[in-house]
PyMOL Python script that loads the backbone (N, CA, C, O; Angstrom):
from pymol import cmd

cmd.read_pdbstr("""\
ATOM      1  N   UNK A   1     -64.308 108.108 139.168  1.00  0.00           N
ATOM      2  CA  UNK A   1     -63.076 108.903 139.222  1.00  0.00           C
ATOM      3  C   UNK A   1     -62.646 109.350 137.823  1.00  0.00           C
ATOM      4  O   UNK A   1     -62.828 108.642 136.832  1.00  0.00           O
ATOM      5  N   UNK A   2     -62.110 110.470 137.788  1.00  0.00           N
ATOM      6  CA  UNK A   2     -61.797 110.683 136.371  1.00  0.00           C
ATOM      7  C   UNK A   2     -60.097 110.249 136.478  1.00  0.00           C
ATOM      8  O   UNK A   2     -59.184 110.325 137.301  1.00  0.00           O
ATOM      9  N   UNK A   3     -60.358 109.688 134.902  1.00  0.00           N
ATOM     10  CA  UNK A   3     -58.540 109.518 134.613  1.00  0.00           C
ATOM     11  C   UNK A   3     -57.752 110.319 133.878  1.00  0.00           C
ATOM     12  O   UNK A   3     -58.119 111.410 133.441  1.00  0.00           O
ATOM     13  N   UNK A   4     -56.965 109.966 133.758  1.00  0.00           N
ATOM     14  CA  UNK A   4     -55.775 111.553 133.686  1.00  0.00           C
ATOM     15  C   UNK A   4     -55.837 111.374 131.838  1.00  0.00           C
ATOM     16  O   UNK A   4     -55.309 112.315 131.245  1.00  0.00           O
ATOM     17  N   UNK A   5     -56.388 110.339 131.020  1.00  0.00           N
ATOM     18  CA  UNK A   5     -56.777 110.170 129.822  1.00  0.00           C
ATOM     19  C   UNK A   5     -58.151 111.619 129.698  1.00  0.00           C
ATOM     20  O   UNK A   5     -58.370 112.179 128.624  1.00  0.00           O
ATOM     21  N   UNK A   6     -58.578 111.826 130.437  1.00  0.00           N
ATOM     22  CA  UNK A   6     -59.937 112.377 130.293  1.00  0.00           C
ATOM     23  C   UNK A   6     -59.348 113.638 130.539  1.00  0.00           C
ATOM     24  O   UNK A   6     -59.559 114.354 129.560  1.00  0.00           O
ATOM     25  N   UNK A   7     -58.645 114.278 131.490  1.00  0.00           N
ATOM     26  CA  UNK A   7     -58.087 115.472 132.190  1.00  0.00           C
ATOM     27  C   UNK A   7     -57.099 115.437 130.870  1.00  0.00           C
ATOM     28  O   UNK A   7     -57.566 116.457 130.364  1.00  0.00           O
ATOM     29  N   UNK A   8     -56.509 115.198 130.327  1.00  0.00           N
ATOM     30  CA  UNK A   8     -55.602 115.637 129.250  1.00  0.00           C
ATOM     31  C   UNK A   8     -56.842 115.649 127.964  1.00  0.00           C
ATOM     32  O   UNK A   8     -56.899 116.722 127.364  1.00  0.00           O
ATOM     33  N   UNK A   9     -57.656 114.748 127.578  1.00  0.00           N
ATOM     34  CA  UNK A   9     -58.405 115.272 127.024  1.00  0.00           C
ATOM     35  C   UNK A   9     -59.187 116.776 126.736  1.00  0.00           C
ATOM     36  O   UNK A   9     -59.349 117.395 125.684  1.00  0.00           O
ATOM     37  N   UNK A  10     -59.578 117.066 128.075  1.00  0.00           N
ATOM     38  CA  UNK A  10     -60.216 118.488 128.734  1.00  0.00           C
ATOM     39  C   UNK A  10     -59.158 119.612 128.590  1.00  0.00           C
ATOM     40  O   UNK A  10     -59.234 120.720 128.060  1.00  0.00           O
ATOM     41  N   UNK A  11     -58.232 119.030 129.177  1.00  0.00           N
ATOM     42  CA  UNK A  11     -57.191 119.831 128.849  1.00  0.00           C
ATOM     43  C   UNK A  11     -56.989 120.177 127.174  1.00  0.00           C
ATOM     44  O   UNK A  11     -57.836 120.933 126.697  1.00  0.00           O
ATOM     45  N   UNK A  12     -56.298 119.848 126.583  1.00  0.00           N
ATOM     46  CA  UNK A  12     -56.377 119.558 125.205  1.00  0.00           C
ATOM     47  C   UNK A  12     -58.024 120.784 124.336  1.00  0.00           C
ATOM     48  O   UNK A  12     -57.931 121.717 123.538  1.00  0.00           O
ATOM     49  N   UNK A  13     -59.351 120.131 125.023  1.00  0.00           N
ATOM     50  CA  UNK A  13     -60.373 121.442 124.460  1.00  0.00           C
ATOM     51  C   UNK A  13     -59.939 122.457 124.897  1.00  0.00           C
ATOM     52  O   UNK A  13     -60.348 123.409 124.233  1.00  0.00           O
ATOM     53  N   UNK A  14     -59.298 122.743 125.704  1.00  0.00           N
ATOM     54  CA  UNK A  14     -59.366 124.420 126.436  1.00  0.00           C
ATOM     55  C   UNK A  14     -58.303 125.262 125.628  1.00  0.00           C
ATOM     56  O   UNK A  14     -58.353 126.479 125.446  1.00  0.00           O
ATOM     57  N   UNK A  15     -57.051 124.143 125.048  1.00  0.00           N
ATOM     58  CA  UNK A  15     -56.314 124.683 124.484  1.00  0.00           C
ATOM     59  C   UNK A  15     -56.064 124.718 122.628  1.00  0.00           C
ATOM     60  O   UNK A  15     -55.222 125.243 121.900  1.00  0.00           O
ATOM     61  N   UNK A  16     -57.214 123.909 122.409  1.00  0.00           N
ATOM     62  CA  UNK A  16     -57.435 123.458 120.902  1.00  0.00           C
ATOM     63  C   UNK A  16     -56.958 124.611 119.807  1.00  0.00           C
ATOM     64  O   UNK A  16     -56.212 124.533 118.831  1.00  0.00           O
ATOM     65  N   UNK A  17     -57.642 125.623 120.334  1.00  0.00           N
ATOM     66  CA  UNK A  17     -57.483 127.122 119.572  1.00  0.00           C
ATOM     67  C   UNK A  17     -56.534 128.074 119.802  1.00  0.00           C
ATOM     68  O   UNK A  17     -56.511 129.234 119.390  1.00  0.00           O
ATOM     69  N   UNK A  18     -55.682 127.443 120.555  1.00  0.00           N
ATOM     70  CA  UNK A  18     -54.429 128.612 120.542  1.00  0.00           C
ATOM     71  C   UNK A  18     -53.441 128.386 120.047  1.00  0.00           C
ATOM     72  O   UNK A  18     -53.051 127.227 120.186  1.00  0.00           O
ATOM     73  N   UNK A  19     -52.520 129.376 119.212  1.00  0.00           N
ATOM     74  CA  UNK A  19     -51.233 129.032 118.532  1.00  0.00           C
ATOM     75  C   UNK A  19     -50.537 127.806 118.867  1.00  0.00           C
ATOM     76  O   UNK A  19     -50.320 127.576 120.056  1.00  0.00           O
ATOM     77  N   UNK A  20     -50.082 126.824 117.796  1.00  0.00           N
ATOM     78  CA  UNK A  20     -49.738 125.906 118.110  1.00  0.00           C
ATOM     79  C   UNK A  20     -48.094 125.535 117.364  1.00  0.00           C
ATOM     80  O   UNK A  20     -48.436 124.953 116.334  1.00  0.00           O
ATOM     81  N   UNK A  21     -46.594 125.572 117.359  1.00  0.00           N
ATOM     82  CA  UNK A  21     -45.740 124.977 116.680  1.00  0.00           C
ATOM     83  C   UNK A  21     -45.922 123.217 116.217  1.00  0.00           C
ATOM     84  O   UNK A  21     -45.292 122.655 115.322  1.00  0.00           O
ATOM     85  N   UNK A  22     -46.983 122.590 117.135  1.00  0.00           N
ATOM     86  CA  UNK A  22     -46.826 121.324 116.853  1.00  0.00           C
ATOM     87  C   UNK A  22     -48.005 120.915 116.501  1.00  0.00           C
ATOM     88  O   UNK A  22     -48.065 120.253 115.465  1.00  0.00           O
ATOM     89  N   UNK A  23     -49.179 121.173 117.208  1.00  0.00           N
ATOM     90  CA  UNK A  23     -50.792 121.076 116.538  1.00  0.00           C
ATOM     91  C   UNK A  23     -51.174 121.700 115.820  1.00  0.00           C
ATOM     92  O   UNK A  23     -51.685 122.813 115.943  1.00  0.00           O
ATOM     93  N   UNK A  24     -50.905 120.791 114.505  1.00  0.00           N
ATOM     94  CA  UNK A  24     -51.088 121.719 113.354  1.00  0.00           C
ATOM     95  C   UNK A  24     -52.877 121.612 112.608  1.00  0.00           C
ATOM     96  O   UNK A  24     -53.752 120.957 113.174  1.00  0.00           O
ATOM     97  N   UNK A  25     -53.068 122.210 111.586  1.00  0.00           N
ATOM     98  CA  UNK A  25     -54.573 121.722 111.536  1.00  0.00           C
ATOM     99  C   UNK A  25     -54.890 120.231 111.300  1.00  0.00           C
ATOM    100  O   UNK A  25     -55.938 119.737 111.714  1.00  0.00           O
ATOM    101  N   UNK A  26     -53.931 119.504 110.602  1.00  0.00           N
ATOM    102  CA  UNK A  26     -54.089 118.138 110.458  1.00  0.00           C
ATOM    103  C   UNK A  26     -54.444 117.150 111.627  1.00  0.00           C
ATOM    104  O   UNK A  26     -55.359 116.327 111.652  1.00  0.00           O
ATOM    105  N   UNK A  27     -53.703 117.368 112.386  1.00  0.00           N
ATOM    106  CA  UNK A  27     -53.507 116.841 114.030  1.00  0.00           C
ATOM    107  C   UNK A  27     -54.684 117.417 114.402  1.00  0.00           C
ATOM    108  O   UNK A  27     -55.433 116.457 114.587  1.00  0.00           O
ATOM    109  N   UNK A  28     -55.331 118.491 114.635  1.00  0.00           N
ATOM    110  CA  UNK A  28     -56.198 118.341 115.390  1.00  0.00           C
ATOM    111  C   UNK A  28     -57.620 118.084 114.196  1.00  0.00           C
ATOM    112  O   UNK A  28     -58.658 118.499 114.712  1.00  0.00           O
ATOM    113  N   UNK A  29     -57.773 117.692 113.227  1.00  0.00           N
ATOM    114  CA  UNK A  29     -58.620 117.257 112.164  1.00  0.00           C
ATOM    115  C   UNK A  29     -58.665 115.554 112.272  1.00  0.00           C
ATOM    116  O   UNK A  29     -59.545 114.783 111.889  1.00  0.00           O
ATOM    117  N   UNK A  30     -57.660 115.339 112.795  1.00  0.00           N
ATOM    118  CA  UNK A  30     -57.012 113.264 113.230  1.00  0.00           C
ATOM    119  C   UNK A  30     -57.517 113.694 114.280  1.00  0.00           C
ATOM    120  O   UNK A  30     -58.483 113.040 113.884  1.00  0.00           O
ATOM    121  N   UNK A  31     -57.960 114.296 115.566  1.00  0.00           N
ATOM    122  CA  UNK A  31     -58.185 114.061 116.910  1.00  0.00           C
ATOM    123  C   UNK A  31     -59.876 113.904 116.854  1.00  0.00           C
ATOM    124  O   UNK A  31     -60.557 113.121 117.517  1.00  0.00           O
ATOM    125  N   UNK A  32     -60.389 115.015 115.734  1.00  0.00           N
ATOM    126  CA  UNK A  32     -61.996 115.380 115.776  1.00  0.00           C
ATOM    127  C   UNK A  32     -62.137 114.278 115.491  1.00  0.00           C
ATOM    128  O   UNK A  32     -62.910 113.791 116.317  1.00  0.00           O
ATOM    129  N   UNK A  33     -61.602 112.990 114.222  1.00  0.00           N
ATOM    130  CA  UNK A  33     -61.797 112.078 113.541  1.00  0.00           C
ATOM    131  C   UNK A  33     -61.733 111.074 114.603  1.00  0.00           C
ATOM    132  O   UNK A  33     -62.828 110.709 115.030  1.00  0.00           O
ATOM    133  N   UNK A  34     -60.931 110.671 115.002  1.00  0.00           N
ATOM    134  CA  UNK A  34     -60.709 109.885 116.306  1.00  0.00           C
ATOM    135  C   UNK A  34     -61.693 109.884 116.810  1.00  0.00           C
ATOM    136  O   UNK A  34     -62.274 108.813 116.633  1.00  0.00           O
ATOM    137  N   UNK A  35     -62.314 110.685 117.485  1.00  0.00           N
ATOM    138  CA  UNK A  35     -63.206 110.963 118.903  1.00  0.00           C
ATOM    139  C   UNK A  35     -64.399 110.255 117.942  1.00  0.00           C
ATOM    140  O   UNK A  35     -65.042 109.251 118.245  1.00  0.00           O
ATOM    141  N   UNK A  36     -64.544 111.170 116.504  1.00  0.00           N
ATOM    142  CA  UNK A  36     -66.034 110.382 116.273  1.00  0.00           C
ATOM    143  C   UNK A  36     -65.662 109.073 115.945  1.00  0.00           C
ATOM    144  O   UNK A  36     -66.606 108.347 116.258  1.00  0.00           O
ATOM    145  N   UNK A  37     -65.061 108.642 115.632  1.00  0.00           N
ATOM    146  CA  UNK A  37     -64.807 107.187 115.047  1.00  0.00           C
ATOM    147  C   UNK A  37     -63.238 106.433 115.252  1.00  0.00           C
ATOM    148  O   UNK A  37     -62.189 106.300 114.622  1.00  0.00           O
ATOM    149  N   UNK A  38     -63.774 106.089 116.422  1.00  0.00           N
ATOM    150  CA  UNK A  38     -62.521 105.211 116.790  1.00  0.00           C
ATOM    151  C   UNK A  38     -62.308 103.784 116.604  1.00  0.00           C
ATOM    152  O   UNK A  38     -62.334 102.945 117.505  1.00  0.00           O
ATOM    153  N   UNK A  39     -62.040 103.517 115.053  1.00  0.00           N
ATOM    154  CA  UNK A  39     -62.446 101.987 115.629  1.00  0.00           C
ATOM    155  C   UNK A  39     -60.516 101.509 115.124  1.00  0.00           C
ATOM    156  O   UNK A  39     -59.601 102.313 114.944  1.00  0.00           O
ATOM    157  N   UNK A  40     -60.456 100.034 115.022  1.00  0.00           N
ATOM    158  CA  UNK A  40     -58.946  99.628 115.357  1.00  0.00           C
ATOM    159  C   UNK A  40     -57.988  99.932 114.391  1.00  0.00           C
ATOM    160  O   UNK A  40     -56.805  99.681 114.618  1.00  0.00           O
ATOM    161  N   UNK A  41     -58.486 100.641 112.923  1.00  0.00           N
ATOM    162  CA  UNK A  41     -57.870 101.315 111.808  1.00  0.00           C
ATOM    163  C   UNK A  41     -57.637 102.362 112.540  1.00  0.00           C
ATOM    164  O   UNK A  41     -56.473 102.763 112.552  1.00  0.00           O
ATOM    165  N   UNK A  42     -58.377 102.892 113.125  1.00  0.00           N
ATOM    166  CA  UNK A  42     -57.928 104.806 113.557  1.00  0.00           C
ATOM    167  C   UNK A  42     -57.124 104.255 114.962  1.00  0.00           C
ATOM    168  O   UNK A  42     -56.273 104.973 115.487  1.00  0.00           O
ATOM    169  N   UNK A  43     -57.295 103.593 115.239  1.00  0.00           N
ATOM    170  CA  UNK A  43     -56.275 103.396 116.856  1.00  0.00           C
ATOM    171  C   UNK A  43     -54.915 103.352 116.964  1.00  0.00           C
ATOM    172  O   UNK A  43     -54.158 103.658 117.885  1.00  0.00           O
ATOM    173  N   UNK A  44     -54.623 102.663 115.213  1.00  0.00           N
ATOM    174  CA  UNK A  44     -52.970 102.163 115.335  1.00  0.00           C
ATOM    175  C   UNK A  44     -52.793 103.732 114.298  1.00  0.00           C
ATOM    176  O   UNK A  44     -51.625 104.081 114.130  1.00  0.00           O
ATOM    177  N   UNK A  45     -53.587 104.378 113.822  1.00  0.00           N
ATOM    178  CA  UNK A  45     -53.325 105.579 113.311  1.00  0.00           C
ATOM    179  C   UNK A  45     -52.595 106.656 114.249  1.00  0.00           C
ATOM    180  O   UNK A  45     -51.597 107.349 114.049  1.00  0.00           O
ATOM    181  N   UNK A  46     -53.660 106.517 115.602  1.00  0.00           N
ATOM    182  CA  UNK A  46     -53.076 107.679 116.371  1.00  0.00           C
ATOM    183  C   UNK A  46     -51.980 107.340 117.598  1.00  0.00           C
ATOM    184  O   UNK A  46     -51.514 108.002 118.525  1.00  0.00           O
ATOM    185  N   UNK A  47     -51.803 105.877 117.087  1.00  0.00           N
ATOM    186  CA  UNK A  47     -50.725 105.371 118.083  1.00  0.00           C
ATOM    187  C   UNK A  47     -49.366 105.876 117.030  1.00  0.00           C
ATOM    188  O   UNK A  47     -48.231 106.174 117.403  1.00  0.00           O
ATOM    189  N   UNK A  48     -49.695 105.864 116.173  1.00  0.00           N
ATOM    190  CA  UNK A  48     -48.280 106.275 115.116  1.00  0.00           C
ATOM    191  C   UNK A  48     -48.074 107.310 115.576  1.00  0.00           C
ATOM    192  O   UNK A  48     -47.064 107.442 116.267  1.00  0.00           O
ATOM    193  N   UNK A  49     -48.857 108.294 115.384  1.00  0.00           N
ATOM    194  CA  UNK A  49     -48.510 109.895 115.386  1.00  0.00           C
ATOM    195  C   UNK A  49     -48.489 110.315 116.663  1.00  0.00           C
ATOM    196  O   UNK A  49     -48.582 111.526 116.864  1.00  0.00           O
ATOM    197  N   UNK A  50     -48.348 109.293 117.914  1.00  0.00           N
ATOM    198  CA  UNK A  50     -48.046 109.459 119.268  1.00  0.00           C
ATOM    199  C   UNK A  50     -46.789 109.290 119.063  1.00  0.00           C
ATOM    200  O   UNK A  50     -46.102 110.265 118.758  1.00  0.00           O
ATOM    201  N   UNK A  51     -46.342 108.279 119.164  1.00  0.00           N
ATOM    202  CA  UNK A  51     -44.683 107.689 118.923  1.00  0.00           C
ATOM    203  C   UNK A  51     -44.349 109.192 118.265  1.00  0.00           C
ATOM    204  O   UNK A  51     -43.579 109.854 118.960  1.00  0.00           O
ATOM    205  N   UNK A  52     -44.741 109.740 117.209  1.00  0.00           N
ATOM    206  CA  UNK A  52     -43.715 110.582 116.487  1.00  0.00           C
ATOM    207  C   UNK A  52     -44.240 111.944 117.250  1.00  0.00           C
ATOM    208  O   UNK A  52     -43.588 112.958 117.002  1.00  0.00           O
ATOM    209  N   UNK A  53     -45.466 112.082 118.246  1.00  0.00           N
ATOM    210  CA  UNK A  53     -44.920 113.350 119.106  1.00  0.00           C
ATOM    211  C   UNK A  53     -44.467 112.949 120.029  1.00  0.00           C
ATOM    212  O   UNK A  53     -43.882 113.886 120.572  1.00  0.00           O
ATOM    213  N   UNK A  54     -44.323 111.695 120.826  1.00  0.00           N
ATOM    214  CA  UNK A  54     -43.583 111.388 121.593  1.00  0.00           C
ATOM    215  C   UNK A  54     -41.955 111.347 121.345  1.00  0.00           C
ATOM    216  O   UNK A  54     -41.234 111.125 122.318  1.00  0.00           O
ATOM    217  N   UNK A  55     -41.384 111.557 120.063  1.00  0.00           N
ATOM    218  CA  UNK A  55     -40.072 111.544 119.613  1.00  0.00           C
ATOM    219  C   UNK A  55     -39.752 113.238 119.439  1.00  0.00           C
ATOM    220  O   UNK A  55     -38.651 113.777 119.547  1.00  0.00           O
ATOM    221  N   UNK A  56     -40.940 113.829 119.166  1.00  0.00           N
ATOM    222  CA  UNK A  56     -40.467 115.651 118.478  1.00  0.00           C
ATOM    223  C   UNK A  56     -40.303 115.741 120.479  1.00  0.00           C
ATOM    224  O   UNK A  56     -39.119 116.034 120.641  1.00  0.00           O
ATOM    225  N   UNK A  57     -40.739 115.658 121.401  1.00  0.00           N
ATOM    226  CA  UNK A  57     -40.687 116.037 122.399  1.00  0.00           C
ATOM    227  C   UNK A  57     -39.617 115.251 123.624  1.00  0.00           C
ATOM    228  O   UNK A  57     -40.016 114.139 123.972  1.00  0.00           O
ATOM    229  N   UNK A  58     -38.684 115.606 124.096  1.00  0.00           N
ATOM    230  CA  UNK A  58     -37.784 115.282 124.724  1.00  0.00           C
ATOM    231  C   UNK A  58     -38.286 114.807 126.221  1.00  0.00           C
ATOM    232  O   UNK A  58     -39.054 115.526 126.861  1.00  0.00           O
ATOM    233  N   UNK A  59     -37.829 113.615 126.712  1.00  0.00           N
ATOM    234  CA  UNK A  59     -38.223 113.006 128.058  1.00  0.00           C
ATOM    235  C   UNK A  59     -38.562 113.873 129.155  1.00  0.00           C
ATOM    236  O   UNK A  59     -39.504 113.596 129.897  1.00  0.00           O
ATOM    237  N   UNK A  60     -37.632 115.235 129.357  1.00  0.00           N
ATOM    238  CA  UNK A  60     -37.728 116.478 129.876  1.00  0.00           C
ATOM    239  C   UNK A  60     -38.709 117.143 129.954  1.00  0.00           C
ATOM    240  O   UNK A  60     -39.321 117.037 131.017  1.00  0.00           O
ATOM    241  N   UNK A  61     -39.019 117.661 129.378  1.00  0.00           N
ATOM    242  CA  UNK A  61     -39.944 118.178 128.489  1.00  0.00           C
ATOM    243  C   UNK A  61     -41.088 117.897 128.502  1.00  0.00           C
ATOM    244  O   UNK A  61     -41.894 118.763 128.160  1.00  0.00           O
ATOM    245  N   UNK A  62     -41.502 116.727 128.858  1.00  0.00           N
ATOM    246  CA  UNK A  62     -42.671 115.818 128.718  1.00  0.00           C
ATOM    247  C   UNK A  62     -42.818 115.995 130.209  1.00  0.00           C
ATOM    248  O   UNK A  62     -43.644 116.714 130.770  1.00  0.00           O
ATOM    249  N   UNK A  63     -41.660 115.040 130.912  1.00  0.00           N
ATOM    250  CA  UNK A  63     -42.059 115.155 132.589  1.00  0.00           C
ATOM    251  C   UNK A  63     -42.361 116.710 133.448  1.00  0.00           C
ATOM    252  O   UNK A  63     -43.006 117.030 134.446  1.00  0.00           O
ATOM    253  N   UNK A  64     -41.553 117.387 132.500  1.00  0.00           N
ATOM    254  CA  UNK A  64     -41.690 119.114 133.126  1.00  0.00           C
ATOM    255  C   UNK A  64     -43.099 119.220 132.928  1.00  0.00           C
ATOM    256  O   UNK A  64     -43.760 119.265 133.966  1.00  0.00           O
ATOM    257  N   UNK A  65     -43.810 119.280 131.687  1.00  0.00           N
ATOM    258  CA  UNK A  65     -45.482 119.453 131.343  1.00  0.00           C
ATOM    259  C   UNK A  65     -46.641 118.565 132.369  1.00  0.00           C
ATOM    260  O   UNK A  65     -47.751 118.853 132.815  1.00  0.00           O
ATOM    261  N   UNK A  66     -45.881 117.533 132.458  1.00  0.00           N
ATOM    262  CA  UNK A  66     -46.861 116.729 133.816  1.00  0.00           C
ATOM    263  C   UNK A  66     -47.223 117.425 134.908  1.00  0.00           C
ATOM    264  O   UNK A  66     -48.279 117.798 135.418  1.00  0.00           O
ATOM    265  N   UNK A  67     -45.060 117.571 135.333  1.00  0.00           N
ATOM    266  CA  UNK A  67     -45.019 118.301 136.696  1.00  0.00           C
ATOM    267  C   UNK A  67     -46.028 119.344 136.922  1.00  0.00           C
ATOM    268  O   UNK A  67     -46.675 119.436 137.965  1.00  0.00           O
ATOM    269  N   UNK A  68     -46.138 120.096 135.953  1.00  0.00           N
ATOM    270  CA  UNK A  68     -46.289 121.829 135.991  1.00  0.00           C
ATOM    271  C   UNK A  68     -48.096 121.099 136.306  1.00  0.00           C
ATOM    272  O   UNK A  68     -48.719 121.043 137.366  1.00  0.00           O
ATOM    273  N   UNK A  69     -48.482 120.655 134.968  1.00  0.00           N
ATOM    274  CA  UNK A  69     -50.375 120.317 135.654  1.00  0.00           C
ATOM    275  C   UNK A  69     -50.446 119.605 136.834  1.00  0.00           C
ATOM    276  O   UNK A  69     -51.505 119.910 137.382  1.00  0.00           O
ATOM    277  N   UNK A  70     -49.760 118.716 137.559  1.00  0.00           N
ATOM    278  CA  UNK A  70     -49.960 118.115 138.985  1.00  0.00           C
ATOM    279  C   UNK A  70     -49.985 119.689 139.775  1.00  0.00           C
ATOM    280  O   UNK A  70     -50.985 120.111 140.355  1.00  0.00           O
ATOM    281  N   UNK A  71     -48.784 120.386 139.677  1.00  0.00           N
ATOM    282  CA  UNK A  71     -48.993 121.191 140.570  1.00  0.00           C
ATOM    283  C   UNK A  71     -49.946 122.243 140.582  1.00  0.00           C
ATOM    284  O   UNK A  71     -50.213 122.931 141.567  1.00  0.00           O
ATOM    285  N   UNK A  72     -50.619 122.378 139.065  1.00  0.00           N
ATOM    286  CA  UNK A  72     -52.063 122.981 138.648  1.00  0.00           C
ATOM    287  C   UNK A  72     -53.152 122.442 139.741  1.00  0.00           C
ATOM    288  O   UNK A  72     -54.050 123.060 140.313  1.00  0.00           O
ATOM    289  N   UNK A  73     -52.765 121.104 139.829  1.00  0.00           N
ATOM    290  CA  UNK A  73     -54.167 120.396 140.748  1.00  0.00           C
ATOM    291  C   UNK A  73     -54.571 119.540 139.806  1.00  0.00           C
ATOM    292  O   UNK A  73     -55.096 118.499 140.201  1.00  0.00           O
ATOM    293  N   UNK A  74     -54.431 119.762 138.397  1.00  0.00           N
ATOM    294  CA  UNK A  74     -54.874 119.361 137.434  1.00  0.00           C
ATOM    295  C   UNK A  74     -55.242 117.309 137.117  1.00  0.00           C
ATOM    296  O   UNK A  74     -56.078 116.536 136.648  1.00  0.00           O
ATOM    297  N   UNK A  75     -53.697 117.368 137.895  1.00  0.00           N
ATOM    298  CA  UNK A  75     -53.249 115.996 137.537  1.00  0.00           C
ATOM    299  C   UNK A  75     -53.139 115.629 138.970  1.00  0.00           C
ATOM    300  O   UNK A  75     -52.990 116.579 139.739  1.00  0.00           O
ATOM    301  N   UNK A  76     -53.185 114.364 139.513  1.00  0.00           N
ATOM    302  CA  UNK A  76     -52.589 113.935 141.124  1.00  0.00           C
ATOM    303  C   UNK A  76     -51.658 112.463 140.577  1.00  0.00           C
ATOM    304  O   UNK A  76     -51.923 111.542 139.805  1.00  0.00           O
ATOM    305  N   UNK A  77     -50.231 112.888 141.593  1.00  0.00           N
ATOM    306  CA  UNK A  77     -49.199 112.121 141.495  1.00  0.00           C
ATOM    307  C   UNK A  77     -49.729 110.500 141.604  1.00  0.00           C
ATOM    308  O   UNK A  77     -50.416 110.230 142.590  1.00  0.00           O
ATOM    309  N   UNK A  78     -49.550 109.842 141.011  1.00  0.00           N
ATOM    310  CA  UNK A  78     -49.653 107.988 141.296  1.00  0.00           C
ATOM    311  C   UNK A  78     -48.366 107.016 141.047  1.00  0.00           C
ATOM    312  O   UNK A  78     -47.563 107.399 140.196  1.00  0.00           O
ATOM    313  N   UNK A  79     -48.212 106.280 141.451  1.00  0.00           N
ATOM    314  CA  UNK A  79     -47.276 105.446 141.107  1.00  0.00           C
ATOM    315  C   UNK A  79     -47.200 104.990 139.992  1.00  0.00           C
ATOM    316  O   UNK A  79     -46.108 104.601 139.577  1.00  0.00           O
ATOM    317  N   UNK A  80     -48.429 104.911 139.148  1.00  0.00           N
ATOM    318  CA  UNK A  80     -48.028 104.813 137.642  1.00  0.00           C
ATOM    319  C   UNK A  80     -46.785 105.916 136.991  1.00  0.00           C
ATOM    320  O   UNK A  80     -45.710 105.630 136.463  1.00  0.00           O
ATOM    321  N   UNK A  81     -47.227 106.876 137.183  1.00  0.00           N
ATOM    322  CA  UNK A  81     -46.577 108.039 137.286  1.00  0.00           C
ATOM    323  C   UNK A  81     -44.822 107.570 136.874  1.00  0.00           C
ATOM    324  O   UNK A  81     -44.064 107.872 135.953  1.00  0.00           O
ATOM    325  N   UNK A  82     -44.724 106.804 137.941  1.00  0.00           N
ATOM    326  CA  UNK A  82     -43.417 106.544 138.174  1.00  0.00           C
ATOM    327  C   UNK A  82     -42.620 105.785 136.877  1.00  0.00           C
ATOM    328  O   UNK A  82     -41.452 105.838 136.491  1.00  0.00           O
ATOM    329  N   UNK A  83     -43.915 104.997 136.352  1.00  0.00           N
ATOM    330  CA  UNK A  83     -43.493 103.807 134.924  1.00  0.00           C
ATOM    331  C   UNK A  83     -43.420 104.669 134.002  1.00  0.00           C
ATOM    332  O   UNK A  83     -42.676 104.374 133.066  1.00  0.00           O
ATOM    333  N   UNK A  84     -43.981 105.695 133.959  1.00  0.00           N
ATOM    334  CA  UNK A  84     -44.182 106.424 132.726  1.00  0.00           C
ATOM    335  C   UNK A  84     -44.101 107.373 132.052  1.00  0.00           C
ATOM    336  O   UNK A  84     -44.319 107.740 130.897  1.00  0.00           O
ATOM    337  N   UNK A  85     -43.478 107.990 133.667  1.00  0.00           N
ATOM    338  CA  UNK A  85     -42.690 109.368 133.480  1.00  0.00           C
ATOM    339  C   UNK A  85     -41.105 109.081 133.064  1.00  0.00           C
ATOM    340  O   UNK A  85     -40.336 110.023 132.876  1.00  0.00           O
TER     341      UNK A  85
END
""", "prot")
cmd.dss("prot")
cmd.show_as("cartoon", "prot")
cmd.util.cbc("prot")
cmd.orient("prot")
């Protein structure tokens, strides 16, 4: 089964190259870095700079972007859903 880690991943390539206010080249230069080399130095790296896009982006905001890919098909509703939305 794929997980919604992987589908936001995918997601994420399709949109790598288009104008971004918040993915700036750094951020996505930390994501290429990540992917090749993830080990527990780069983990608490990109857990930082989660927290701080998880703070530039409002609870709203966040659950609206879910909503909108579930109803893409993209994403399917789960009860996790519920903890974490």
């Amino acid at each position: 089964p794929t997980t919604e880690k992987q589908i936001m991943e995918w997601l994420y390539d399709e949109v790598k190259n288009q104008p971004s206010m918040l993915l700036n080249t750094s951020v996505h230069d930390l994501i290429q870095h990540a992917r090749e080399n993830l080990d527990d130095a780069m983990k608490s790296i990109i857990y930082e700079n989660r927290l701080l896009a998880e703070s530039a982006l409002s609870r709203p905001v966040m659950k609206g972007f879910k909503a909108m890919i579930r109803q893409e098909g993209l994403l399917t509703h789960t009860e996790s859903d519920e903890i974490s939305d």
